[in-house]
SERO-4910 file (N, C-alpha, C, O; in steps of 0.05 Angstrom, whole numbers):
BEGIN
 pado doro    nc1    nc2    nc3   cac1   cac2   cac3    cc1    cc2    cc3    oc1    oc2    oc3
  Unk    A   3701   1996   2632   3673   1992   2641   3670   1965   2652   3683   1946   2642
  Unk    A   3662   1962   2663   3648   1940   2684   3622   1930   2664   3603   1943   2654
  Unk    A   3631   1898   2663   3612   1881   2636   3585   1879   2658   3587   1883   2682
  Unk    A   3563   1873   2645   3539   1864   2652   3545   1841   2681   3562   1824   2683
  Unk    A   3529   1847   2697   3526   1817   2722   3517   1799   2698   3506   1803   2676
  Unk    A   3529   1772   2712   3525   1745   2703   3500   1739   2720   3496   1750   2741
  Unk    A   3482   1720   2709   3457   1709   2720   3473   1681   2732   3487   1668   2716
  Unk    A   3469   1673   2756   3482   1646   2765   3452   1628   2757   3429   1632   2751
  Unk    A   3469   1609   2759   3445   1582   2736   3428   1583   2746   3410   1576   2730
  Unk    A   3420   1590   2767   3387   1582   2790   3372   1602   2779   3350   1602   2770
  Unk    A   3389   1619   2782   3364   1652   2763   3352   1645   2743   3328   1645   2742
  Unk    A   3371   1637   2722   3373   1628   2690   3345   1612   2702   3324   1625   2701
  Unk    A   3345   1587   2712   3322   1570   2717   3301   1581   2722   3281   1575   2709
  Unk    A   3300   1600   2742   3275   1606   2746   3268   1630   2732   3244   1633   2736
  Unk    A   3273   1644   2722   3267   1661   2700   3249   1640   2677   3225   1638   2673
  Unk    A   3266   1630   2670   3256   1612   2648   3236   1598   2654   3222   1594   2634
  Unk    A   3225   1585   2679   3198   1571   2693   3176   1589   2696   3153   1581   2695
  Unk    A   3183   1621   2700   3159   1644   2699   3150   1641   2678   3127   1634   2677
  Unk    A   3167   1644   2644   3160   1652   2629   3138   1634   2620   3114   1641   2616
  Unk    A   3149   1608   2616   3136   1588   2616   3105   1583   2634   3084   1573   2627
  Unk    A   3111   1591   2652   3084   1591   2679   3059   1622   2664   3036   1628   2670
  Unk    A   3074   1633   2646   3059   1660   2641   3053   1655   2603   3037   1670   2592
  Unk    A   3064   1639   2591   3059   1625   2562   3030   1607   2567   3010   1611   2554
  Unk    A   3032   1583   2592   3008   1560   2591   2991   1582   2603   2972   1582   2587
  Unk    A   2986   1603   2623   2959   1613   2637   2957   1625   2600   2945   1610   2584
  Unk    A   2968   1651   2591   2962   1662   2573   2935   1642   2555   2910   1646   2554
  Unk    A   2954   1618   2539   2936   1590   2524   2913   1587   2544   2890   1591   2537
  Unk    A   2920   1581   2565   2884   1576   2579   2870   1603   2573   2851   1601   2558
  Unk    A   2874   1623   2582   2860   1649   2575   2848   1650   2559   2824   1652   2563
  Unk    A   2860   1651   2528   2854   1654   2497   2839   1626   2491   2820   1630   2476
  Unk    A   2843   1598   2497   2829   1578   2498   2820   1576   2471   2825   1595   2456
  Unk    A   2806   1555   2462   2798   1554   2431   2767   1566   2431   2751   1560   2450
  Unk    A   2760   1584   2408   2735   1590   2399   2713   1574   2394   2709   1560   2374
  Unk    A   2698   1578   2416   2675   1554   2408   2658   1566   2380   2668   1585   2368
  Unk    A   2635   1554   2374   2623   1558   2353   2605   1573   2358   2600   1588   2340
  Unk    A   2591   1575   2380   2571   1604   2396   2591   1623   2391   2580   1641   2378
  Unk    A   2618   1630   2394   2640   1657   2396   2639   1663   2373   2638   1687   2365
  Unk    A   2641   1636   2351   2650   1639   2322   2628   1656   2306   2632   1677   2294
  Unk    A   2603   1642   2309   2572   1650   2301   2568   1681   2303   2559   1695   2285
  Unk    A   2577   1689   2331   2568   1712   2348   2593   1735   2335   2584   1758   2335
  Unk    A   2616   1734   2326   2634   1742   2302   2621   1745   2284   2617   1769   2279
  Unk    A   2610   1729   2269   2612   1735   2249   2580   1747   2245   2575   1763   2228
  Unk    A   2563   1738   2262   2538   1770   2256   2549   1791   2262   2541   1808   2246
  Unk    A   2566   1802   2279   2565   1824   2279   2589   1844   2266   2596   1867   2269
  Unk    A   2600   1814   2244   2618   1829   2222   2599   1842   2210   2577   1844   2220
  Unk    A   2606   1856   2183   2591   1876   2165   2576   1856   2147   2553   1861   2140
  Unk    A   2593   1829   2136   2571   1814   2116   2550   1796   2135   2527   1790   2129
  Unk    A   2562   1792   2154   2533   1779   2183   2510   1796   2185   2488   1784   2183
  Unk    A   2510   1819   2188   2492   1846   2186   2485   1849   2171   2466   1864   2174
  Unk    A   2491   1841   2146   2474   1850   2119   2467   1823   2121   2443   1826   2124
  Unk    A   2470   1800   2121   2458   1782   2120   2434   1776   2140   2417   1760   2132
  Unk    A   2431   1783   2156   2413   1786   2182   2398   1795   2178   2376   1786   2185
  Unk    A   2399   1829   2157   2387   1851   2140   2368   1841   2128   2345   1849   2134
  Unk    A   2370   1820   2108   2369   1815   2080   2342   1796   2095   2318   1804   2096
  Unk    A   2355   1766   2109   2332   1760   2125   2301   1769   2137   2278   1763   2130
  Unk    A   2308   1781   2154   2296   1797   2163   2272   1817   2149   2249   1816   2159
  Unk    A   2278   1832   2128   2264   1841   2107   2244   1829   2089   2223   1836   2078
  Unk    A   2263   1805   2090   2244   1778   2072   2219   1776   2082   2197   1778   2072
  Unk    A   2226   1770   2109   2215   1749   2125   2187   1774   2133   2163   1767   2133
  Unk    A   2193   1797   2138   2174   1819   2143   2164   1836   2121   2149   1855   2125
  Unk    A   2172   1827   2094   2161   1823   2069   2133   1808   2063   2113   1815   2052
  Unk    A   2140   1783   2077   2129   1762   2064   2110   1761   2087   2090   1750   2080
  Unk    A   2108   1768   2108   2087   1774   2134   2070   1797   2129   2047   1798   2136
  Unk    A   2081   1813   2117   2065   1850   2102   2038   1837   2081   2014   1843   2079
  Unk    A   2056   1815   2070   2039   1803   2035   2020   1786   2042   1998   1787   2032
  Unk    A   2026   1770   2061   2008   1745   2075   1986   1763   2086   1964   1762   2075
  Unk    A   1991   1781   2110   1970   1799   2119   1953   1812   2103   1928   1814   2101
  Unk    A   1969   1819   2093   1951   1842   2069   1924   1825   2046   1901   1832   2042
  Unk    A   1935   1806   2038   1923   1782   2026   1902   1773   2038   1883   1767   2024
  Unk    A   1900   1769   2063   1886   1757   2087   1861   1786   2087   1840   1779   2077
  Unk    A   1861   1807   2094   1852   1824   2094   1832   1833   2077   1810   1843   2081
  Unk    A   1847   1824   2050   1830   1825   2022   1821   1812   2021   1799   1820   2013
  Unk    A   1820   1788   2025   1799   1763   2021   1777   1762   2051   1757   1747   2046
  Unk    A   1777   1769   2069   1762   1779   2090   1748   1802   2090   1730   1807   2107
  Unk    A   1759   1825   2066   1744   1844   2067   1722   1839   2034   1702   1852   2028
  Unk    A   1739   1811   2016   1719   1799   1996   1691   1790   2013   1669   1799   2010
  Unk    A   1697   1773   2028   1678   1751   2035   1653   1769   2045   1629   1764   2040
  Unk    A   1665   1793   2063   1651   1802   2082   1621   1819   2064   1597   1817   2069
  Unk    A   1639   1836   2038   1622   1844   2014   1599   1823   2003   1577   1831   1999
  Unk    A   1604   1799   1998   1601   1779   1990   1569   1773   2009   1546   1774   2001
  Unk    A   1580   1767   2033   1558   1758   2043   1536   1779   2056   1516   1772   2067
  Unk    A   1545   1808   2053   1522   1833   2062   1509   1825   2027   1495   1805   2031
  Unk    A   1508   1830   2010   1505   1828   1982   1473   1811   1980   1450   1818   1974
  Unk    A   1489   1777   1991   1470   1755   1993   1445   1765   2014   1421   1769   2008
  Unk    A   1456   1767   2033   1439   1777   2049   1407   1798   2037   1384   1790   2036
  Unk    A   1414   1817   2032   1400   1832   2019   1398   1819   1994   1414   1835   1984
  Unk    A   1391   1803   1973   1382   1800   1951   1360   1773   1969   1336   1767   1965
  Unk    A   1378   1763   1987   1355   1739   1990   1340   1756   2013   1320   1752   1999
  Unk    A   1336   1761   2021   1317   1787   2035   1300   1798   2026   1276   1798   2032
  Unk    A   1313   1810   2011   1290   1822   1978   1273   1807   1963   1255   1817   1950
  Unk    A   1279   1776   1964   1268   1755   1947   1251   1746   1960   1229   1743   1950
  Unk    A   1256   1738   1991   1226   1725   2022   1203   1744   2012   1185   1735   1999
  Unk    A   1204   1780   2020   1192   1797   2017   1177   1787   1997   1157   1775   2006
  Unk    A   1178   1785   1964   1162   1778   1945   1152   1762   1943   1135   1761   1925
  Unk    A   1158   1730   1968   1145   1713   1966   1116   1709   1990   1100   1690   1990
  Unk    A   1115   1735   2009   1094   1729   2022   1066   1736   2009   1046   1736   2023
  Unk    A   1066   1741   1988   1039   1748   1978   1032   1736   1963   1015   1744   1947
  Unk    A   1042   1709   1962   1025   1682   1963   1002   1676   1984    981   1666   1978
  Unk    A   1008   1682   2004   1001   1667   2027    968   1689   2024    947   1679   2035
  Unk    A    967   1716   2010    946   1724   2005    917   1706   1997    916   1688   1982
  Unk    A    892   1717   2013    872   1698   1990    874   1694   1959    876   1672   1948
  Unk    A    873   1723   1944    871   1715   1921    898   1731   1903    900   1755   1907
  Unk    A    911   1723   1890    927   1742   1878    933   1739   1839    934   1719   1825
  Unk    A    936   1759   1833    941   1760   1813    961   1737   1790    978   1722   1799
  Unk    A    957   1738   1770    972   1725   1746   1007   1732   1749   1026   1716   1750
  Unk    A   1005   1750   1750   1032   1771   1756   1040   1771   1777   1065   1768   1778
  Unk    A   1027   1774   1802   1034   1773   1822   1041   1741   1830   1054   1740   1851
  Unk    A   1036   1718   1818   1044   1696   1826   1065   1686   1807   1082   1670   1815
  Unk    A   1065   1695   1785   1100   1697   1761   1126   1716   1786   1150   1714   1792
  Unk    A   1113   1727   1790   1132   1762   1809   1150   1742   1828   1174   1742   1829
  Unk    A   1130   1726   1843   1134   1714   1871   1160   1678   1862   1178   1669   1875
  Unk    A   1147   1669   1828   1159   1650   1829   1187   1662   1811   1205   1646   1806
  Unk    A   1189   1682   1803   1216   1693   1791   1236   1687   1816   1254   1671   1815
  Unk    A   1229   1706   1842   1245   1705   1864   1255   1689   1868   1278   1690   1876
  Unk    A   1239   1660   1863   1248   1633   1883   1270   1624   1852   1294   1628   1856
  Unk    A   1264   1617   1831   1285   1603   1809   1298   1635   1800   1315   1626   1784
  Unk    A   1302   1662   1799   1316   1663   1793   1324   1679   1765   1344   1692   1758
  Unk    A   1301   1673   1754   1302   1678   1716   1275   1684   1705   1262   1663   1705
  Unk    A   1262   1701   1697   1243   1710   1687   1219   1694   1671   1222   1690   1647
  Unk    A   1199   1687   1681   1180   1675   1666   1166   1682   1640   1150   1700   1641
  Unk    A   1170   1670   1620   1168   1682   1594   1139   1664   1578   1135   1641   1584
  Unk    A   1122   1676   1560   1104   1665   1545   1109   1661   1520   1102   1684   1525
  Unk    A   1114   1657   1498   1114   1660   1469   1099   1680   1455   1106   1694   1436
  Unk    A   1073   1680   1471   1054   1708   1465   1054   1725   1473   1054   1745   1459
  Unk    A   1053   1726   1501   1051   1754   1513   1078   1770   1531   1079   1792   1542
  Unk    A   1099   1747   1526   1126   1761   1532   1129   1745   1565   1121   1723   1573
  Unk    A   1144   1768   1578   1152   1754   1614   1119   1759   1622   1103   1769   1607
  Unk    A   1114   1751   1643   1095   1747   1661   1096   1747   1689   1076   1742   1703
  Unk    A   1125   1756   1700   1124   1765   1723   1135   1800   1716   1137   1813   1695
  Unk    A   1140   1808   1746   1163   1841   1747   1179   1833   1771   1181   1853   1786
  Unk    A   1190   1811   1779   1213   1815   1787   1237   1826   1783   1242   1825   1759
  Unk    A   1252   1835   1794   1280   1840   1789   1303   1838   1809   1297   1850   1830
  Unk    A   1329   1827   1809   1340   1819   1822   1358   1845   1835   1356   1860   1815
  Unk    A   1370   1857   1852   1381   1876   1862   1402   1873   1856   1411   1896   1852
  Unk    A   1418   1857   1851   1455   1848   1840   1452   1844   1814   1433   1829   1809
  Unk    A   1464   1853   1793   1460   1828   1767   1467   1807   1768   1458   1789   1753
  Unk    A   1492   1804   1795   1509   1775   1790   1493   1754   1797   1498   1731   1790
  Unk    A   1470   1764   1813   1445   1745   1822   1426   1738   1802   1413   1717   1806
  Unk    A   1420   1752   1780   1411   1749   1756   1402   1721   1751   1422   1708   1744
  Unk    A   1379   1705   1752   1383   1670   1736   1399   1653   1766   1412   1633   1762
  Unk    A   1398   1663   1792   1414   1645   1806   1384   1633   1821   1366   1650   1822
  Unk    A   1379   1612   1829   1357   1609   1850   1365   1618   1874   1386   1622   1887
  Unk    A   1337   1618   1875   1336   1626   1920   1358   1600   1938   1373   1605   1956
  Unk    A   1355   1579   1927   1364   1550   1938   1399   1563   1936   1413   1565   1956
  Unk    A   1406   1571   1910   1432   1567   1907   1441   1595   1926   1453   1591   1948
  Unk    A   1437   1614   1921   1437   1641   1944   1449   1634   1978   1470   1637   1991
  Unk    A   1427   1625   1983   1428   1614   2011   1444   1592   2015   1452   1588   2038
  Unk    A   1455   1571   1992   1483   1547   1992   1508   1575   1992   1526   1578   2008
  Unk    A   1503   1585   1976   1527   1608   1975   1536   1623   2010   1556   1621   2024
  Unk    A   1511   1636   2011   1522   1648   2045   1525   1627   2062   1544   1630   2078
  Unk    A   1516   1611   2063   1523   1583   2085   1550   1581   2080   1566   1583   2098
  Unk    A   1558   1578   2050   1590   1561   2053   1603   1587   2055   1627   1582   2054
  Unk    A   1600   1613   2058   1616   1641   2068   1617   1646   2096   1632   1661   2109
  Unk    A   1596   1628   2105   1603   1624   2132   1617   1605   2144   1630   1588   2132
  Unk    A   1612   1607   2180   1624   1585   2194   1602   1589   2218   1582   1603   2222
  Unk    A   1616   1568   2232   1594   1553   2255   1573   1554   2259   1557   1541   2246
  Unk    A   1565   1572   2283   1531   1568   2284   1514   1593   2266   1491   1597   2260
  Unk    A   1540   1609   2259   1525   1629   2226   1510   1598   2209   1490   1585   2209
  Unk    A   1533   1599   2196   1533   1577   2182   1510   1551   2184   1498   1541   2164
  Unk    A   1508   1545   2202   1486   1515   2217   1468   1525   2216   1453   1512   2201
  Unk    A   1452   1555   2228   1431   1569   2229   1419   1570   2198   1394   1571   2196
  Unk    A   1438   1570   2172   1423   1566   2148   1411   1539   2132   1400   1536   2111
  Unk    A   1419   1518   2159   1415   1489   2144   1380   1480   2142   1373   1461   2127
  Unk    A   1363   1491   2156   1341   1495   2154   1326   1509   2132   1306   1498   2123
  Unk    A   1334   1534   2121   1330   1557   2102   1337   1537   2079   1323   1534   2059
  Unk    A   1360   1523   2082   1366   1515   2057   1352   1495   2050   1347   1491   2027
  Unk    A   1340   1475   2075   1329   1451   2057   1302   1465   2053   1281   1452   2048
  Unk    A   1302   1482   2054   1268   1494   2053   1259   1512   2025   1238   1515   2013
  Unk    A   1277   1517   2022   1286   1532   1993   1280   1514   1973   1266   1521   1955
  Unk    A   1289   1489   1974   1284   1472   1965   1254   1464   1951   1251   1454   1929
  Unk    A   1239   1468   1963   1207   1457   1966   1197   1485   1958   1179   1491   1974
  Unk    A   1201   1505   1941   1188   1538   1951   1168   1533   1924   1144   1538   1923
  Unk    A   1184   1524   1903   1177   1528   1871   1152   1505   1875   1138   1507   1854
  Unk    A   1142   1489   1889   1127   1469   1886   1101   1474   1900   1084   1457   1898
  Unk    A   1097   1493   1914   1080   1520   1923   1076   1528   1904   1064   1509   1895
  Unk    A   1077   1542   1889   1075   1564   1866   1067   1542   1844   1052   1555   1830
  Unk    A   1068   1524   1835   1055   1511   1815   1029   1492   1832   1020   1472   1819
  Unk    A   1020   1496   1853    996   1484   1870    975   1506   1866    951   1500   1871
  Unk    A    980   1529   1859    957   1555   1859    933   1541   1843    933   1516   1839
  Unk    A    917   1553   1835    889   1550   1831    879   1567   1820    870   1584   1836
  Unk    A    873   1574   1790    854   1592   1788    830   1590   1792    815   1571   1793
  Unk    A    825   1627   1795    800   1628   1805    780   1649   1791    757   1654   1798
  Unk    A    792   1658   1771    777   1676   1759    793   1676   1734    817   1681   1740
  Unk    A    790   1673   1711    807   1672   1684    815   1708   1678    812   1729   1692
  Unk    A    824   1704   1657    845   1736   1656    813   1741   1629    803   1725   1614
  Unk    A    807   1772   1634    785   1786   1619    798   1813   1616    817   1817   1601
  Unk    A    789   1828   1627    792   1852   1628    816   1867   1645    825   1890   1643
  Unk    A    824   1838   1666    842   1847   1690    852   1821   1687    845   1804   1670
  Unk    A    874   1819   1707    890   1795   1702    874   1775   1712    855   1778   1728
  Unk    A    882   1753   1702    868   1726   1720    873   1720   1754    892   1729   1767
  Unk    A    860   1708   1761    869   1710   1793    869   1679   1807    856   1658   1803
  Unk    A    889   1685   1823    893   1653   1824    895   1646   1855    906   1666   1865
  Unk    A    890   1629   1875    889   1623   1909    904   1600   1910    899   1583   1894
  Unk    A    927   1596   1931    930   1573   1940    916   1559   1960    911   1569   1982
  Unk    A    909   1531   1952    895   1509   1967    894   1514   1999    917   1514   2007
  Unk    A    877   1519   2020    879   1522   2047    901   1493   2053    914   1498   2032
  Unk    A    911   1475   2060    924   1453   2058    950   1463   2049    971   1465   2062
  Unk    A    945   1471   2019    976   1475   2018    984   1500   2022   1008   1506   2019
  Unk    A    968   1518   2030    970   1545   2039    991   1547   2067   1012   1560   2072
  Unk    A    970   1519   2090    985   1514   2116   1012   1520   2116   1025   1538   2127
  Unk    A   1017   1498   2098   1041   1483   2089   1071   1505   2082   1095   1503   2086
  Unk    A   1051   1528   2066   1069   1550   2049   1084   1567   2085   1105   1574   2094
  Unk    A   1062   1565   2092   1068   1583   2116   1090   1572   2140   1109   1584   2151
  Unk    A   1084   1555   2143   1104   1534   2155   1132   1543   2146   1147   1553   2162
  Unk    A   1138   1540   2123   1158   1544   2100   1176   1568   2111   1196   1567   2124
  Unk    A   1161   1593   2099   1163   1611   2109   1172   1625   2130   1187   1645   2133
  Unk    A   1155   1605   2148   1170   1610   2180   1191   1601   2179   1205   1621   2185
  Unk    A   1212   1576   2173   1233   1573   2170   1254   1587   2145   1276   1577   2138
  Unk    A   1248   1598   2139   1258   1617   2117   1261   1646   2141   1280   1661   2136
  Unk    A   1249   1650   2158   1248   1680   2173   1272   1679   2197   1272   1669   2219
  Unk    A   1292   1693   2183   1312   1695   2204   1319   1731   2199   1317   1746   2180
  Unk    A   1327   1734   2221   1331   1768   2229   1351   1781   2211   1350   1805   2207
  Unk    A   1370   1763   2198   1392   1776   2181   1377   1780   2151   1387   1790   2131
  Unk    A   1353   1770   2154   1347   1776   2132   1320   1800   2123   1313   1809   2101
  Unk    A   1307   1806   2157   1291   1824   2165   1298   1851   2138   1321   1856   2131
  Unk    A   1282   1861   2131   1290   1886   2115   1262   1910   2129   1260   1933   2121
***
């Protein structure tokens, strides 16, 4: 048999310069892994994915709880201040019949329950008005404190629109101890008029007390 051809040395050389020329492109090719390639591996191994998982869940956990929370306390406040609304609504109503010429014993206890809140009582003859509050939680609260309450449940010009009501609330109970009797209690209750002067005065009041949210 006839042995293998010999490679003469120049072959040998350049054989060996390809391989070499096809080893350094290969290394540039494959090049080293940056840390974006490395990162981008390993999410989309199986523990990157559950870790991404796990994230993710939290994070849209804790967005579900925050919302939901938010909701409840917006759908508190909102209860909250229809509530006020109507009790202090209900309470103006009882107070215009002051502004009457002459009114009753009862009817001027009725009118000053509204404004403080808590039932006017005698030692002898028991309460002396018939108010009654529409909430119990309003029970013993004043008119003043009511209207501090929906103010701070609000914001901006809700809110500013009650700064008038409130300083006026203020002054309501000092009306109601200005009356005057006018006929002592006999057979029928006693009857009592506020002063033309401070009558003005009541009305004035009043008018700043009259806002539409509170219209009934």
């Amino acid at each position: 048999m006839r042995g293998e051809p010999v490679l003469k040395a120049h072959e040998l050389e350049h054989i060996r310069a390809e391989e070499i020329f096809r080893d350094e492109v290969r290394r540039s090719l494959d090049g080293p892994i940056s840390r974006a390639e490395k990162l981008g591996a390993f999410l989309n191994s199986p523990l990157g994915l559950f870790l991404l998982s796990a994230v993710f869940l939290s994070s849209l956990s804790a967005f579900a709880t925050h919302w939901y929370e938010a909701q409840q306390k917006k759908a508190a406040t909102s209860e909250t201040v229809r509530r006020l609304d109507i009790e202090i609504g209900h309470r103006l109503e009882r107070l215009t019949i002051l502004i009457q010429p002459v009114v009753t014993y009862t009817q001027l206890h009725s009118a000053r329950e509204a404004i403080v809140g808590k039932h006017d009582t005698d030692p002898d003859v028991g309460r002396l008005g018939e108010f009654e509050a529409i909430f119990p939680e309003f029970e013993n609260r004043t008119l003043f404190f009511l209207i501090w309450e929906l103010k701070r449940s609000l914001a901006g010009t809700e809110a500013e629109s009650l700064t008038k009501p409130l300083n006026t609330a203020k002054e309501l109970d000092s009306f109601a101890s200005q009356m005057k009797l006018v006929a002592p209690v006999g057979k029928e209750d006693s009857k009592w008029t506020m002063p033309e002067a401070t009558a003005n005065e009541y009305k004035v009041a009043l008018a700043n007390l009259k806002l539409a949210r509170w219209e009934q």
